[in-house]
C-alpha positions in Angstrom: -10.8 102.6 7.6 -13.9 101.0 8.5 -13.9 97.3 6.7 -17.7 95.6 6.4 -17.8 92.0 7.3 -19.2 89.6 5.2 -22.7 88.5 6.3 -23.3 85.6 7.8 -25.1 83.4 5.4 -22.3 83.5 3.1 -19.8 81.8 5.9 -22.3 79.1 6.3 -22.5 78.7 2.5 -18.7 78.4 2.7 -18.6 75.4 5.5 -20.9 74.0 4.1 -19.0 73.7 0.4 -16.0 72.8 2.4 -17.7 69.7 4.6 -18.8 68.6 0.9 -15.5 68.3 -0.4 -14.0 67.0 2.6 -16.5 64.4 2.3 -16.2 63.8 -1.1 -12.8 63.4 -1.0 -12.8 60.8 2.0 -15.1 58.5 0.3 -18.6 60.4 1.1 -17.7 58.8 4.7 -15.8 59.8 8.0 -13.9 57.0 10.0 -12.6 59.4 12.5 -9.8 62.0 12.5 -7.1 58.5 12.5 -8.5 58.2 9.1 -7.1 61.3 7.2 -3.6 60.8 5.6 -1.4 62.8 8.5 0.8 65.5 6.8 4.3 65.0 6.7 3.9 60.9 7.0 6.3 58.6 5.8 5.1 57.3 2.8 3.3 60.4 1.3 5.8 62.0 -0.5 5.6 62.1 -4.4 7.0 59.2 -6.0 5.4 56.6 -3.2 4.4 53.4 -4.2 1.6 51.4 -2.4 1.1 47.9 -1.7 -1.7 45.8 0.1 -1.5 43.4 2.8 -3.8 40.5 3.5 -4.0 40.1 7.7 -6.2 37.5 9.3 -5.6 39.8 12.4 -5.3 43.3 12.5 -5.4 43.7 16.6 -4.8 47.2 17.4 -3.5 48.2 14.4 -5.0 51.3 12.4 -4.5 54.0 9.6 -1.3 56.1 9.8 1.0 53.6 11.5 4.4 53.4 10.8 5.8 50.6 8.5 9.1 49.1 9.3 12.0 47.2 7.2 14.9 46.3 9.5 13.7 48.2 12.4 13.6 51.5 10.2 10.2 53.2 9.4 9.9 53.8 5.3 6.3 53.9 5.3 2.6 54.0 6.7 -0.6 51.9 6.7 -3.2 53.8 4.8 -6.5 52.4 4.5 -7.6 48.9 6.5 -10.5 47.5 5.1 -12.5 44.0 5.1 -11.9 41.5 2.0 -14.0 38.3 2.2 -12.8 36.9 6.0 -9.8 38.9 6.4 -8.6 42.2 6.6 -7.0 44.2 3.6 -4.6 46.8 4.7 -3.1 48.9 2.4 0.5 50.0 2.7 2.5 53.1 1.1 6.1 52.8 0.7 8.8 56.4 0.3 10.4 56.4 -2.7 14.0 54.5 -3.5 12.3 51.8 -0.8 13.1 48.1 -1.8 10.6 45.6 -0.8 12.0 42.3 -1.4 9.7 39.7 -3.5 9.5 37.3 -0.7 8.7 39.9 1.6 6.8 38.5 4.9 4.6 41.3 6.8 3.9 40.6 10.4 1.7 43.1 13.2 4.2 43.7 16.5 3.5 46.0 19.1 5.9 49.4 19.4 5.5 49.5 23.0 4.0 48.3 25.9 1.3 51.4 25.8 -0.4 49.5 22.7 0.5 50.9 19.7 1.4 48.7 17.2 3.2 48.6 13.4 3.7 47.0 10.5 6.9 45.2 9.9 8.0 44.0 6.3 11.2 41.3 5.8 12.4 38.4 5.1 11.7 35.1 7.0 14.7 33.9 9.6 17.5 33.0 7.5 16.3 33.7 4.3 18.1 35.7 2.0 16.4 38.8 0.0 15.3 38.3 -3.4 14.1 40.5 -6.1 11.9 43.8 -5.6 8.2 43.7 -4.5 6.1 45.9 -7.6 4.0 48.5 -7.2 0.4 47.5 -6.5 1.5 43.6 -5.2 -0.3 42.1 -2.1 1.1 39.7 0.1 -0.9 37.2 1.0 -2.7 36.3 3.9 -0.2 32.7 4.5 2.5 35.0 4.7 1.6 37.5 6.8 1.1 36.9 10.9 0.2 38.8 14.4 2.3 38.4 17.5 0.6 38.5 20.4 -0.4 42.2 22.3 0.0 42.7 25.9 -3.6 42.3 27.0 -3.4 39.0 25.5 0.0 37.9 26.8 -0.8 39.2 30.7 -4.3 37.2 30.5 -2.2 34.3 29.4 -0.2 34.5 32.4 -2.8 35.1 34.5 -4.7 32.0 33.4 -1.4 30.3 34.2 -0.7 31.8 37.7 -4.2 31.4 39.0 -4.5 28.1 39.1 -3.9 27.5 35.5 -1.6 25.6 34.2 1.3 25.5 36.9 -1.2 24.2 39.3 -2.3 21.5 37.3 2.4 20.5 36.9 2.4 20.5 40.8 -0.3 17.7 40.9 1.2 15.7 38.3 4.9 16.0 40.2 3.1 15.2 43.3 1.2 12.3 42.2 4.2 10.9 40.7 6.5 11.3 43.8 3.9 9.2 45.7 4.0 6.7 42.5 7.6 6.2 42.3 8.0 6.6 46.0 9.3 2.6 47.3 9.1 1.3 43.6 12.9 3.0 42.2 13.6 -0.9 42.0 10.5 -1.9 39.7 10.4 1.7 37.5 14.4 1.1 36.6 14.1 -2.5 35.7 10.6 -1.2 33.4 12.8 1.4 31.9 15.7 -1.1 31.3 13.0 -3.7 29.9 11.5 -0.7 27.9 14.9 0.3 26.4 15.4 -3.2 25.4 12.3 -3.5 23.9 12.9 -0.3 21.6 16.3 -1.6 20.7 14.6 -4.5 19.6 11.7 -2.9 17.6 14.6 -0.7 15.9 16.5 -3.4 14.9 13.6 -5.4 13.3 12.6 -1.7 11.5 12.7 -3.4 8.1 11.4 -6.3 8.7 8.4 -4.1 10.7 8.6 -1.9 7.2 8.0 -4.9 5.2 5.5 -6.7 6.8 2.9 -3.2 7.0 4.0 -3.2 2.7 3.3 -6.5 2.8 -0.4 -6.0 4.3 -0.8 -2.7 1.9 -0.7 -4.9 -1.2 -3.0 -7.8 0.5 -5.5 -4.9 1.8 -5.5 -4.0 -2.5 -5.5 -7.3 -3.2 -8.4 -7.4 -1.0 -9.9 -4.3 -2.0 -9.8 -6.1 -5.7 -11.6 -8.8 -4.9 -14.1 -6.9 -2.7 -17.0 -8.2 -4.9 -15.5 -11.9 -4.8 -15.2 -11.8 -1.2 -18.6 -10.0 -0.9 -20.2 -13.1 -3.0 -17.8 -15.4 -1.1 -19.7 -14.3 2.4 -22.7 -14.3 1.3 -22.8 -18.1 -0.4 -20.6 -19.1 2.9 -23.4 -19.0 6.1 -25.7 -21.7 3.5 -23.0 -24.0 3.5 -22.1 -23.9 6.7 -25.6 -24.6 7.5 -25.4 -27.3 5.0 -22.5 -28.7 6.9 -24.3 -28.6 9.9 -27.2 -30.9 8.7 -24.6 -33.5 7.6 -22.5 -33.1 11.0 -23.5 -36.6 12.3 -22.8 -38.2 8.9 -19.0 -36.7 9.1 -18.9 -38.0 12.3 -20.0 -41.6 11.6 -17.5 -41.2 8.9 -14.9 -40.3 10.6 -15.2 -42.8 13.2 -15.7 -45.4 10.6 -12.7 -44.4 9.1 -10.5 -44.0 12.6 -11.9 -47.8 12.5 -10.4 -48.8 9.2 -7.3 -47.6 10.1 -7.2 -49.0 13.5 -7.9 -52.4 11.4 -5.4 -51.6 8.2 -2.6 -50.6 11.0 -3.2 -54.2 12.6 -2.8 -55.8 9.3 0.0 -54.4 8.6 1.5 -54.5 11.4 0.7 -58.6 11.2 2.1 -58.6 7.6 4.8 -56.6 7.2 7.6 -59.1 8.4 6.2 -61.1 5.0 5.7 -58.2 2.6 9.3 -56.8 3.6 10.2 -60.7 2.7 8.1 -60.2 -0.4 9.9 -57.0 -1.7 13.5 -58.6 -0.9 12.6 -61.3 -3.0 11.2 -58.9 -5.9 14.6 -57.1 -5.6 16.1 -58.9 -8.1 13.5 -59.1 -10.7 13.0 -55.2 -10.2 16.6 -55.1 -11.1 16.7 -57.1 -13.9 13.8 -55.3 -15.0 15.8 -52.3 -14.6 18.8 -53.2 -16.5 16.5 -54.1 -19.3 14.1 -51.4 -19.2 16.0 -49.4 -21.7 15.7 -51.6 -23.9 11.9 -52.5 -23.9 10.9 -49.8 -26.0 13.1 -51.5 -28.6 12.0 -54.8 -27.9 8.3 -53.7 -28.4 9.0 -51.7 -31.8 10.9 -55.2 -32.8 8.0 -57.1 -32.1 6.1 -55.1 -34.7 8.6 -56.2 -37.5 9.3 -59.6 -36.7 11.2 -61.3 -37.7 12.8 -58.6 -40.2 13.5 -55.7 -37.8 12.5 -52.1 -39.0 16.2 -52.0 -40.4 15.8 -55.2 -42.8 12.7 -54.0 -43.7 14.3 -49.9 -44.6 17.1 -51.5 -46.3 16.9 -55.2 -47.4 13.5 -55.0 -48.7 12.3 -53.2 -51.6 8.9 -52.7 -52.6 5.5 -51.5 -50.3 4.8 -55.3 -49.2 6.4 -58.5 -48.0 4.8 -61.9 -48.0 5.2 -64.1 -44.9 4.2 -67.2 -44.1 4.6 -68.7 -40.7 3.8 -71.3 -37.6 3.1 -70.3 -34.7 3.4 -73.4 -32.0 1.4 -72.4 -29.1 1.0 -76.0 -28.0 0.5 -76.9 -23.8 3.9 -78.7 -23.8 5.5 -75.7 -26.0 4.4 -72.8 -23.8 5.1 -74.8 -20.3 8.7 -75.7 -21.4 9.5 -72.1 -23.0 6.9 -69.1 -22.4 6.0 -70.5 -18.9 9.2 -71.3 -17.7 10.1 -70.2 -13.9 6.4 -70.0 -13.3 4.6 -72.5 -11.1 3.5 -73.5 -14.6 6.1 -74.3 -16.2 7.8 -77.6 -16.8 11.2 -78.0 -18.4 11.0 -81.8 -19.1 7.5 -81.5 -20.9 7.4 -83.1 -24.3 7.0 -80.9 -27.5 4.5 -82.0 -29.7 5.1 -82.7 -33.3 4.7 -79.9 -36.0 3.5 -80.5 -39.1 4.7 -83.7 -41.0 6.5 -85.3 -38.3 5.6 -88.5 -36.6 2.6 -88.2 -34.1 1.1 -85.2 -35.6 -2.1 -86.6 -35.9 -2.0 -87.8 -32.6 -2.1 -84.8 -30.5 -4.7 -82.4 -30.2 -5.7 -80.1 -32.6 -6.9 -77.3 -30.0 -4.4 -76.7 -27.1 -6.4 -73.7 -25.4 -9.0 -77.2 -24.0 -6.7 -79.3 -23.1 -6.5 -78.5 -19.4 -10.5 -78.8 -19.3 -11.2 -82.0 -21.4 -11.9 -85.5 -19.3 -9.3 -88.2 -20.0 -9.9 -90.6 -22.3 -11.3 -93.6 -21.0 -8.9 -96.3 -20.2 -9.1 -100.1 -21.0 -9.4 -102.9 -18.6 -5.6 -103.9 -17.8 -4.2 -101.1 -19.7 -1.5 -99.6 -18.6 
């Protein structure tokens, strides 16, 4: 039995409806063969759920890696693609997988030939907690890169090759040839540094204090910023104003280092008498002070004399008091009583006659000018 092929246009009208759907179905785009979701992956069984993954570094990590929770792979990375400034990689998960809440995802290399996969747990001693949902990302300050090979050889190699092991011999040379003679001088430093320490940690509060102490002056400061602002402004005019006047404050001063050369002399001279002075006011300053309570009294007395503010509260009745009275303020009187112990007084002076008594009209009739009237006149003989 003889079969007919098809013709030919209809295959390519067949490829061609294929490549559209395969197209279609990838996005209308083709990333390479890496790209397609490999048949029979972990993670692409019915009932996968699918979470994303913010990386700041991808490295060598692509589509269709394994994804790994305790070492054990229970997924793979699906779609990596760019979000903003880092990368977005999208992760499905088999079913009945757990992905604790605070999950961290990290990029580690599964062996030395490059390839690389996607690890999910827990950070270092950090218990699991809760279950990740569906459609959660975890983000980019959670996730991290360790370094590949290429980048941990060239790391060495900068070191080796004059990198930075070179760079440690030159420093333990140079200080070999420092410390070389001077173990005397670099123990006694370290001694004198230990001590210093000690002391610096045993004045930690008082340290503590004092920088608290200069925060509130630096705000008290800051307060009066525009104060002190006005304060250095007004203060170069009058320092310049105190610089005009500098010879006058010197003059002064002089003059004044002059008076008290002079004032010290003087007393100096003097002081044997006014120490004399205040011995001999000792007493009266006592008696002064055993009295002094009893001034206020004496003055309110004064007031009421001769009744007293009792005689007049209780004695008297009515709103006024007649009083008649003679006051003898006579020379003699006030020499022989007011003036007594003064180089005034006189105890043996002769008190004039009042009123009435023999002699009155005599004496004089104004006492304040005695002291400045002539004498009288006295007659030839008299006596």
């Amino acid at each position: 039995m003889t079969t007919t092929p098809p013709p030919r246009g209809r295959y390519g009208k067949l490829l061609t409806v294929g490549a559209c759907a395969l197209l279609g179905a990838t996005g209308c785009g083709w990333h390479g063969v890496n790209s397609l979701p490999l048949p029979g992956a972990t993670g692409h069984e019915p009932g996968s759920t699918t979470i994303h993954v913010e990386m700041a570094n991808v490295g060598t990590l692509v589509s269709n890696s394994p994804v790994l929770i305790d070492d054990v792979v229970v997924g793979s990375v699906g779609a990596i693609t760019l979000k903003g400034w880092h990368a977005d990689v999208e992760v499905t998960i088999r079913p009945a997988t757990v992905v604790p809440a605070n999950a961290v995802a990290s990029i580690g290399q599964t062996s030395l030939l490059g390839s690389s996969h996607l690890a999910l747990g827990t950070p270092p001693g950090v218990a699991p907690a809760g279950a990740l949902p569906a459609g959660a990302t975890i983000p980019l300050s959670d996730s991290s890169t360790y370094p590949s090979t290429e980048q941990t050889l060239a790391s060495v190699s900068v070191v080796v090759n004059g990198g930075g092991l070179g760079q440690i011999g030159d420093i333990i040379h140079g200080l070999n040839e420092a410390f070389t003679g001077r173990q005397d001088k670099i123990g006694a430093l370290l001694t004198r540094l230990d001590t210093l320490m000690s002391t610096l940690d045993s004045q930690r509060d008082n340290i503590v204090a004092t920088i608290s102490g200069l925060e509130r002056l630096s705000g008290t400061f800051a307060a009066q910023r525009d104060v002190l602002t006005d304060t250095l402004q007004k203060l170069p005019p009058a320092l310049d104003a105190l610089l005009a006047v500098r010879p006058d404050l010197v003059t002064a001063l002089d003059k004044l280092k002059t008076f008290s050369t002079v004032a010290t002399g003087v007393v100096s001279d003097v002081q044997g008498d006014l120490v004399t002075d205040l011995e001999h006011l000792e007493p009266t300053l006592n008696a002064l002070a055993d009295v002094g309570t009893k001034i206020g009294s004496a003055v309110a007395f004064a007031t009421t004399y001769p009744y007293g503010q009792y005689g007049i509260d209780h004695a008297l009745k009515g709103d006024y008091v007649n009083l008649m009275a003679t006051v003898d303020l006579t020379i003699p009187r006030l020499r022989r009583e007011l003036l007594l112990g003064t180089p005034w007084g006189d105890p043996t002076a002769v008190i004039q006659a009042a009123m009435g008594d023999p002699g009155y009209a005599t004496q004089t009739r104004n006492p304040l000018t005695v002291a400045i009237e002539p004498p009288a006149p006295q007659s030839p003989g008299g006596r």
